[in-house]
MITI-838037 format. One record per residue (C-alpha): residue in three letters; y, z, x. Coordinates in steps of 0.5 Angstrom, whole numbers. Example, Ala and Ser with C-alpha at 12.3 -4.5 7.8 and 13.67 -1.06 7.14 Angstrom:
% MITI-838037
{code->ALA | py->-9 | pz->16 | px->25};
{code->SER | py->-2 | pz->14 | px->27};
% end
This chain:
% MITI-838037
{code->UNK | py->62 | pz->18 | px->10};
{code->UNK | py->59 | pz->24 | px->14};
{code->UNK | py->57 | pz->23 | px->21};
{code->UNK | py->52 | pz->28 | px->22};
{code->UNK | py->46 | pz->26 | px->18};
{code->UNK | py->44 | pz->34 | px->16};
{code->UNK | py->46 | pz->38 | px->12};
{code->UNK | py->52 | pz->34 | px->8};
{code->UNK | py->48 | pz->29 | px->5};
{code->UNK | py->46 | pz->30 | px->-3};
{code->UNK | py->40 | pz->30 | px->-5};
{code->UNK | py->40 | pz->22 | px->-7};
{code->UNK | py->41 | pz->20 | px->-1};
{code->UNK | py->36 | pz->25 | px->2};
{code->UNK | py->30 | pz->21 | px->-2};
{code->UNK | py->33 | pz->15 | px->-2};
{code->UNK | py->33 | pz->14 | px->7};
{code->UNK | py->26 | pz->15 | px->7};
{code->UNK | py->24 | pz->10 | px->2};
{code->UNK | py->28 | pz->5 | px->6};
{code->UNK | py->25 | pz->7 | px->13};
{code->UNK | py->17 | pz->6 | px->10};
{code->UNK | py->20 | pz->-1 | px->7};
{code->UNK | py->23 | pz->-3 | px->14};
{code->UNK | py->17 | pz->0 | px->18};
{code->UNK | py->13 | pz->-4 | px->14};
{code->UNK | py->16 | pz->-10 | px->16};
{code->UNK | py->15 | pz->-8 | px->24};
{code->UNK | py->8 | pz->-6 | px->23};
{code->UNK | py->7 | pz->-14 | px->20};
{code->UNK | py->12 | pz->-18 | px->24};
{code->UNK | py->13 | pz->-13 | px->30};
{code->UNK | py->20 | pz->-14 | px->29};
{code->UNK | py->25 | pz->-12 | px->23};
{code->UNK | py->26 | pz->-5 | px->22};
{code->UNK | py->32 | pz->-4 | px->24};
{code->UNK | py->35 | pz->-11 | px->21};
{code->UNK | py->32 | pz->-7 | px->13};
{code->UNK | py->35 | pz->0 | px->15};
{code->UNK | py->42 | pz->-1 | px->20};
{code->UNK | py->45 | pz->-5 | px->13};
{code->UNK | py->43 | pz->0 | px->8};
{code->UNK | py->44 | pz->7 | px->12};
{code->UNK | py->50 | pz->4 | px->13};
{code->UNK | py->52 | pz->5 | px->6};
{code->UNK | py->50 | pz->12 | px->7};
{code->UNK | py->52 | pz->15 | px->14};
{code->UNK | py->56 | pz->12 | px->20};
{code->UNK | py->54 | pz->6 | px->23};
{code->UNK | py->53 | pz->10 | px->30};
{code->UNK | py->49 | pz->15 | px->26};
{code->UNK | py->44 | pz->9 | px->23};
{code->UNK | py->43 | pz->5 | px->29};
{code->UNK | py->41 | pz->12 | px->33};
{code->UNK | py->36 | pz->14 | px->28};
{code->UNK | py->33 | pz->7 | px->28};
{code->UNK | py->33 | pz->7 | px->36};
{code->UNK | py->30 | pz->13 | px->36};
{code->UNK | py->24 | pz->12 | px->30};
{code->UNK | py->23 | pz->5 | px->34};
{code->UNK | py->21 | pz->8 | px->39};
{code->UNK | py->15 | pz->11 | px->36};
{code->UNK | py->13 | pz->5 | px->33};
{code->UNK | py->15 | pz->0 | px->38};
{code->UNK | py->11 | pz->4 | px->44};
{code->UNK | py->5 | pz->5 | px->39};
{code->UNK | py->5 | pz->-3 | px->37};
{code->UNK | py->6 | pz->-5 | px->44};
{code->UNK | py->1 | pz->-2 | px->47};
{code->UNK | py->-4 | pz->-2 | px->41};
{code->UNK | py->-4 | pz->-10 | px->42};
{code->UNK | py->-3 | pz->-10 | px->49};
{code->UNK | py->-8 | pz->-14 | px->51};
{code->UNK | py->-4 | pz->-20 | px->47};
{code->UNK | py->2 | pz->-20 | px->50};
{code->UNK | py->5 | pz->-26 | px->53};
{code->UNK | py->8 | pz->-23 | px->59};
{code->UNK | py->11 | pz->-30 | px->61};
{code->UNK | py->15 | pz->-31 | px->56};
{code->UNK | py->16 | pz->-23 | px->56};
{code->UNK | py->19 | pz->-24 | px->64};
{code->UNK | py->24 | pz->-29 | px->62};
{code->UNK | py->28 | pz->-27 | px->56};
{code->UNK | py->28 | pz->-18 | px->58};
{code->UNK | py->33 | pz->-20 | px->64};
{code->UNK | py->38 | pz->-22 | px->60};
{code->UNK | py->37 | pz->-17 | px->55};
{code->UNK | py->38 | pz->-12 | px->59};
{code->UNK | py->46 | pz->-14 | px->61};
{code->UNK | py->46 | pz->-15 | px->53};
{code->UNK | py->44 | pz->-8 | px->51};
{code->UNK | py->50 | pz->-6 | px->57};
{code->UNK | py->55 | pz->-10 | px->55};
{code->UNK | py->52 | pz->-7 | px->46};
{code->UNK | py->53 | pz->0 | px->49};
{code->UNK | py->60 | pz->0 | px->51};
{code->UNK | py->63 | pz->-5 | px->45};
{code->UNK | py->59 | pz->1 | px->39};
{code->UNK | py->62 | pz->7 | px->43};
{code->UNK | py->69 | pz->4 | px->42};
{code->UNK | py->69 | pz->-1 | px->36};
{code->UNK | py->72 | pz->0 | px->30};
{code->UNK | py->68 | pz->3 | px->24};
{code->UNK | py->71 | pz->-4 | px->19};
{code->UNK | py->70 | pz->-10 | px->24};
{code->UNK | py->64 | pz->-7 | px->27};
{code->UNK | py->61 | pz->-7 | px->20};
{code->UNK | py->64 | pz->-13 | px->18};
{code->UNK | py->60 | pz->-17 | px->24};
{code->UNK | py->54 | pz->-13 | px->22};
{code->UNK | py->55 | pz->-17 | px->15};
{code->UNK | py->56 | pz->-23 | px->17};
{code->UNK | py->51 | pz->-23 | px->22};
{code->UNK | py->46 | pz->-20 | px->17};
{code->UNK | py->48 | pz->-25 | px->11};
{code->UNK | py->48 | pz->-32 | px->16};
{code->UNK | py->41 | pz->-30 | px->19};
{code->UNK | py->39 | pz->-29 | px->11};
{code->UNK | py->42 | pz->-35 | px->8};
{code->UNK | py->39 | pz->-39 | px->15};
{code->UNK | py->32 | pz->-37 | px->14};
{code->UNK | py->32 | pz->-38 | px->5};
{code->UNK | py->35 | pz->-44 | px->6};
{code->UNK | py->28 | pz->-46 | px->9};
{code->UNK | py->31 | pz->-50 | px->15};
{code->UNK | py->25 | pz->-52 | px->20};
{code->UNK | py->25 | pz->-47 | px->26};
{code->UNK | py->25 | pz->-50 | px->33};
{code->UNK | py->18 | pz->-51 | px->35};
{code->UNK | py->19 | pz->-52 | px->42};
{code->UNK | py->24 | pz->-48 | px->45};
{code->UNK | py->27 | pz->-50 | px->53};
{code->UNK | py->26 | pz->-44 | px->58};
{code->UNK | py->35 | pz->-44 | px->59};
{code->UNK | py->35 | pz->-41 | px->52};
{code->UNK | py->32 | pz->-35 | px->55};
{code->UNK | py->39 | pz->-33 | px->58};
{code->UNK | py->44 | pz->-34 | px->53};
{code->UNK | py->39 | pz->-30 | px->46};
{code->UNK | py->37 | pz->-26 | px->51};
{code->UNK | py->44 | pz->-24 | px->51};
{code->UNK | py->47 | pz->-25 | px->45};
{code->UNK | py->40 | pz->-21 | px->43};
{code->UNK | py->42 | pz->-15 | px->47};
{code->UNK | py->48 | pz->-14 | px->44};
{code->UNK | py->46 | pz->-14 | px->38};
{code->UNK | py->41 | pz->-10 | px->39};
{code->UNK | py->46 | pz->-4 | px->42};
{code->UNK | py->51 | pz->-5 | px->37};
{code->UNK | py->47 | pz->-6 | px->30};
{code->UNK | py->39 | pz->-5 | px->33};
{code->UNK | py->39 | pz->-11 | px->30};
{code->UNK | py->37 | pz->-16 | px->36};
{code->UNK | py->30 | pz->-17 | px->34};
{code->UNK | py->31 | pz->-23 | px->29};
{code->UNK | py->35 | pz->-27 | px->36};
{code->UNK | py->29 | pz->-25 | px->40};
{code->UNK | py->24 | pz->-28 | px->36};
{code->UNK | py->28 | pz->-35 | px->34};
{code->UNK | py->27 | pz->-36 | px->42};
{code->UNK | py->19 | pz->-33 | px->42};
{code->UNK | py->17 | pz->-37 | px->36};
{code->UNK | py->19 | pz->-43 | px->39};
{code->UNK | py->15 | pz->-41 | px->46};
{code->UNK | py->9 | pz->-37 | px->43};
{code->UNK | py->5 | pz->-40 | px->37};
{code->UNK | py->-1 | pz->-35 | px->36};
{code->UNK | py->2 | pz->-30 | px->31};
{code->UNK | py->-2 | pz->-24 | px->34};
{code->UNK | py->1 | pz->-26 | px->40};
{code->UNK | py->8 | pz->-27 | px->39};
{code->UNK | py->9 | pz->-20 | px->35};
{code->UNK | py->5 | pz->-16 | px->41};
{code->UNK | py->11 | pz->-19 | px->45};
{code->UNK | py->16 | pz->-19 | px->41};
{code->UNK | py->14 | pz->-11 | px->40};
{code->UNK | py->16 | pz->-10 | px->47};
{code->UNK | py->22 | pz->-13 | px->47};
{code->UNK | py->23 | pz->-7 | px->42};
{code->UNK | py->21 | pz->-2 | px->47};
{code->UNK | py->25 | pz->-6 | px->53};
{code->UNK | py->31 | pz->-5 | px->48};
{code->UNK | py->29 | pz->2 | px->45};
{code->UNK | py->28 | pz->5 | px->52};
{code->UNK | py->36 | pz->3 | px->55};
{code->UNK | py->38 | pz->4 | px->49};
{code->UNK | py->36 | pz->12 | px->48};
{code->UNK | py->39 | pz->12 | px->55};
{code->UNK | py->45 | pz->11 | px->53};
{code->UNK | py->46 | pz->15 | px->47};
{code->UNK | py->43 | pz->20 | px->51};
{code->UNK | py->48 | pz->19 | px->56};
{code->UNK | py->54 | pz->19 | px->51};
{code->UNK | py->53 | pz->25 | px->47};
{code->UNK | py->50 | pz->21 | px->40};
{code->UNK | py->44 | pz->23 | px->40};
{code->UNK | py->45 | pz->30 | px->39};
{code->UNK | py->41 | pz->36 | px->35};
{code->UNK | py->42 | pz->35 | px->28};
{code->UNK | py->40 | pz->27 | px->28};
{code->UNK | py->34 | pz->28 | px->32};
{code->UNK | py->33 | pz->34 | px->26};
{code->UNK | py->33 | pz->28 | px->22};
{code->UNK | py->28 | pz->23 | px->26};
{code->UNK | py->24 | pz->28 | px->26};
{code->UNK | py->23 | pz->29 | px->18};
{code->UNK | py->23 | pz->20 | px->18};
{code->UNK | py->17 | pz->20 | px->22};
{code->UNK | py->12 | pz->21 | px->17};
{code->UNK | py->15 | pz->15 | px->13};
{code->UNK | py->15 | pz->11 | px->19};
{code->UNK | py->8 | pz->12 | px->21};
{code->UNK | py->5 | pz->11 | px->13};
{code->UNK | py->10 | pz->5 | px->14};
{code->UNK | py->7 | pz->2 | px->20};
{code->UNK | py->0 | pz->3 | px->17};
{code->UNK | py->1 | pz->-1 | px->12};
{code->UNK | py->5 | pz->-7 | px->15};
{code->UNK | py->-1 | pz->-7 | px->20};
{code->UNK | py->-5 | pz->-8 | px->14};
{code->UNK | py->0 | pz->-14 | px->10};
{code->UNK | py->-1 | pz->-17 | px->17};
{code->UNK | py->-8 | pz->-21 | px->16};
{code->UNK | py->-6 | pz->-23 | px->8};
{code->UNK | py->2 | pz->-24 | px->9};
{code->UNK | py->4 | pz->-31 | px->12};
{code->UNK | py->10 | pz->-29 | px->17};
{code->UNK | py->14 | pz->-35 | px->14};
{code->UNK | py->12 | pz->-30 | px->7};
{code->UNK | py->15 | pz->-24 | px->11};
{code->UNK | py->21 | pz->-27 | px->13};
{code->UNK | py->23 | pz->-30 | px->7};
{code->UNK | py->22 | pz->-22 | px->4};
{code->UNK | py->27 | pz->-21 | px->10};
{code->UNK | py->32 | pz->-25 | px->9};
{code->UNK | py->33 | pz->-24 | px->2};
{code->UNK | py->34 | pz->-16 | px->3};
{code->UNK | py->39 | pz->-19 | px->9};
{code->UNK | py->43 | pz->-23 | px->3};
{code->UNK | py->44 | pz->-17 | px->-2};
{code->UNK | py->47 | pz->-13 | px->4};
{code->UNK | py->51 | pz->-18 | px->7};
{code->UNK | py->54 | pz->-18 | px->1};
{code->UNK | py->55 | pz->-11 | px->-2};
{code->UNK | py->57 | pz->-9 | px->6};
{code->UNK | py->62 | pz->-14 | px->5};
{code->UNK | py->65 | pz->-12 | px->-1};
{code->UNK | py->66 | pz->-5 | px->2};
{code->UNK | py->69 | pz->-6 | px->8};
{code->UNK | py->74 | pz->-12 | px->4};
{code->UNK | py->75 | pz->-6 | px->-1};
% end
């Protein structure tokens, strides 16, 4: 599996990344959140796990800024304020687990993570529709971890905002910062480690107009999806991949 994202990929490959990036971020433009938990899964077919979850840290952080600031005005800051602590000692702590993971167990836990939240949410178990303030420590933890290691801590994020913000437009404002929050620590990082390096961001830089079309059109899907609709769309793509990245690494 190649770790540099250019020029060793063939031709499929090429085509199919950004296809996956216009799906995952229409997502984001729909719900604020998902990007990564579509993309990190099915990149990770195609290159290294490090390599996927730096190309979707630095495309987050154009659509994160873009959404955050565009519905600023909708941000629920309280909620905000309680959650983003934690989520910092959990990014630290996601940082220094995906440097030094191994390949196999790292996309095993991806697997199971992705599969369980999948199944969780198709089997239509009720969400919590209150949610104490203590939980803010702990998810926000555990979401920072995740966040780091597999770009995936939205899902956690959201499973604590959701049981705190009920208004939909609110609730992807906030969860959309808790991105940027993410994405701004985690290009720290990667900055500072040597992962992001010249050839990926060559690689970003050729994505970010299937992020941006991506981005428009969820931000359109907004007003007709329900995000209980989105969420189960979501979920059943987490299924297939949690299965087929189980078989590899079993394999």
């Amino acid at each position: 599996m190649p770790s540099l994202p250019l020029p060793d990929l063939p031709l499929a490959l090429l085509i199919a990344i950004p296809l996956i990036v216009l799906a995952g971020y229409t997502i984001f433009g729909a719900t604020g959140f998902g990007s990564a938990i579509v993309c990190v899964p099915l990149l990770a077919h195609m290159v290294s796990l490090t390599t996927a979850v730096a190309t979707m840290t630095s495309l987050d952080f154009f659509a994160a800024n873009h959404t955050a600031w565009h519905h600023r005005h909708s941000i629920a800051w309280h909620e905000f304020k309680r959650i983003a602590p934690a989520a910092v000692v959990g990014i630290a702590l996601g940082g220094t687990l995906l440097l030094n993971l191994p390949p196999a167990p790292a996309l095993l836990a991806l697997a199971i993570f992705v599969g369980v939240y999948g199944v969780y949410v198709l089997s239509g178990a009720p969400r919590p529709q209150h949610a104490p303030g203590w939980l803010a420590l702990p998810l926000g933890v555990v979401g920072g971890v995740f966040s780091c290691l597999f770009g995936t801590g939205g899902p956690i994020y959201v499973v604590f905002l959701s049981a705190r913000i009920h208004d939909k437009g609110a609730l992807r404002a906030t969860a959309a910062l808790m991105v940027v929050l993410s994405v701004w620590l985690r290009l720290a990082i990667f900055i500072a480690t040597g992962v992001l390096h010249a050839p990926l961001l060559f690689l970003v830089a050729l994505l970010l107009p299937a992020m941006a079309v991506g981005v428009w059109l969820g931000h359109k899907l907004h007003r007709r999806l329900s995000s209980a609709g989105v969420l189960r769309l979501i979920a059943g793509l987490l299924v297939v991949n949690a299965v087929t990245l189980l078989v590899r690494v079993l394999a």
